[in-house]
N, C-alpha and C positions, 0 to 999 in steps of 0.2 A: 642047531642051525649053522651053518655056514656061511662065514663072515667074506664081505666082496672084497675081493683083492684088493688093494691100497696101489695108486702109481708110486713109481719108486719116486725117492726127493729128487735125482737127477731131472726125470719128467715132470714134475710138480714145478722144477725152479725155470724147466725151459718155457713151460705156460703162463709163467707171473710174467719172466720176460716178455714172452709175446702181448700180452695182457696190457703190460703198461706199453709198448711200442707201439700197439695200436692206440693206445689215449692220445699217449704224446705228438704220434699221426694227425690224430683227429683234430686236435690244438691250432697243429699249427698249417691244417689246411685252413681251417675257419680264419685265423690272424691271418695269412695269405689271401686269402679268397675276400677277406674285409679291405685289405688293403689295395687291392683291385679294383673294389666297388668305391672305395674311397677317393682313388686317384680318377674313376672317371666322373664322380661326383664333381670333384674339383675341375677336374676340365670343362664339365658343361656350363659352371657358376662363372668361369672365365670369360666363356665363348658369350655366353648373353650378358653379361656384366654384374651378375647379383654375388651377393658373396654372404653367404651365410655363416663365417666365420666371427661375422660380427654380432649374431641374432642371439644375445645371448644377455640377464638380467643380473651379471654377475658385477660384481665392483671392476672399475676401472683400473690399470695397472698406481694411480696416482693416487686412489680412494684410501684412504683406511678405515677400519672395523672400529 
């Protein structure tokens, strides 16, 4: 049987490259694209005066454990 040619490592090293530049792409569209939706989150809690930065069940900065 005849074995399938192999890409050379020069081609192999340029595909992880690309491989990981599209991860790291993908990353930091979503951290971008959150941060979007976050700033307009925060403007609308503004405009009508609710602020959910407070709705939270966590201890107070003064509380301790």
């Amino acid at each position: 049987m005849h074995e399938p040619e192999r890409p050379s490592d020069r081609r192999l090293g340029r595909a992880a490259i690309w491989v990981v530049g599209i991860v790291l792409l993908v990353i930091a569209l979503v951290f971008i694209g959150r941060n979007f939706w976050h700033h307009d989150v925060l403007k609308e809690d503004q405009q009508t005066g609710e602020n959910r930065a407070d709705d939270h069940e966590g201890l107070t900065p003064n509380e301790k454990r």
